[in-house]
N, C-alpha and C positions, 0 to 999 in steps of 0.2 A: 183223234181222227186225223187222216191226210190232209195238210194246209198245204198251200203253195203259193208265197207272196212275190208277185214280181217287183221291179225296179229298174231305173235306168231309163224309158224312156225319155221324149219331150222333143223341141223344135231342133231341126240342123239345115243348112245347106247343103243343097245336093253338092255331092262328093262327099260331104264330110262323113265322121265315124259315130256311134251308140253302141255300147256295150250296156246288155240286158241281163238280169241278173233275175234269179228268181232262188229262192230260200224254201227250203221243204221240209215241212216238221211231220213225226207218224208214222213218218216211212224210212225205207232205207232204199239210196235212191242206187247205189253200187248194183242191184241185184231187180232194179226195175227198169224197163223203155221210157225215158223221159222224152220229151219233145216239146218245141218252141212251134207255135201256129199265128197265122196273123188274119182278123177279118177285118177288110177295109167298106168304108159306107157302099150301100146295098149290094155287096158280093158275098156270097157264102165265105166261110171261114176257110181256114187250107194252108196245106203243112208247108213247114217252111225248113224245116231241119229235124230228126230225130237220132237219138244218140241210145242205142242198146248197150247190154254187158259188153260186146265186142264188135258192133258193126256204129258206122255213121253212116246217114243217107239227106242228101239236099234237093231241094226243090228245084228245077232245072233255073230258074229265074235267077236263083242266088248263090249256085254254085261258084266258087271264084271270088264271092266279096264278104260271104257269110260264114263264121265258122260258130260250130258246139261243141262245148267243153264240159266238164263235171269235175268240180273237186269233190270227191265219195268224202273223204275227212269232214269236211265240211256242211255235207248235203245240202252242195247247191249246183245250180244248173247255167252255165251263163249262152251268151248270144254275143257275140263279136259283129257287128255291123259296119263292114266298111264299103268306100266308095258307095253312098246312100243316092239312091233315085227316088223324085218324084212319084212313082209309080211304088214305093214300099211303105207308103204312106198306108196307117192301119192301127187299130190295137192287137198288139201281141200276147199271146197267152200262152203260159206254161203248163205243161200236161203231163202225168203222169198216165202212161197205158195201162189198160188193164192186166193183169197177172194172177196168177194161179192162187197167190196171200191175199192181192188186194183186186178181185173180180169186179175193179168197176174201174172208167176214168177219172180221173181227177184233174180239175182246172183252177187255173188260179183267175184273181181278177181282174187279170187284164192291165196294160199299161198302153198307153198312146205314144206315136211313134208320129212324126211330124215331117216331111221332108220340102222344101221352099225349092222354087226352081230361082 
């Protein structure tokens, strides 16, 4: 079955960098929409970056400090986090969208993301 373990978060001062790292076994991620979402305490969850076969799209909040990357060799999906604000404080979660092989999403468990002003 589809796993997806992330990694990388924990505590930074604002400004500083996290690189999020998530690991995907089951699937094949070259030929799937993967995507990085973050819910922070009592807000709904909400996209923060997703990376198709050939598009990228950002969430206006973090375009400019946040980038997603895929190494397809590898099948893993990272998050570059730079210039961190207070306000990105969240757990982040890696998501596989649904597709026409794999008709459902898949999420991983989440990592905490810390940011201190």
């Amino acid at each position: 079955q589809v796993q997806l373990v992330e990694s990388g978060g924990g505590l930074v001062q604002a400004g500083g960098s996290l690189r999020l790292s998530c690991a995907a076994s089951g699937t094949i991620i070259s030929i799937n929409t993967m995507g990085w979402y973050r819910q922070a305490p009592g807000k709904q969850r909400e996209l923060v970056a997703i990376t198709g076969p050939s598009t990228i799209n950002y969430a206006d909040s973090v375009k400019g400090r946040f980038t997603i990357s895929r190494d397809n060799a590898k099948n893993m999906v990272y998050l570059q986090m730079n210039s961190l604000k207070p306000e990105d404080t969240a757990v982040y979660y890696c998501a596989q969208i649904r597709s026409v092989l794999w008709p459902q999403d898949y999420w991983g468990q989440g990592t905490q993301v810390t940011v201190s002003s």
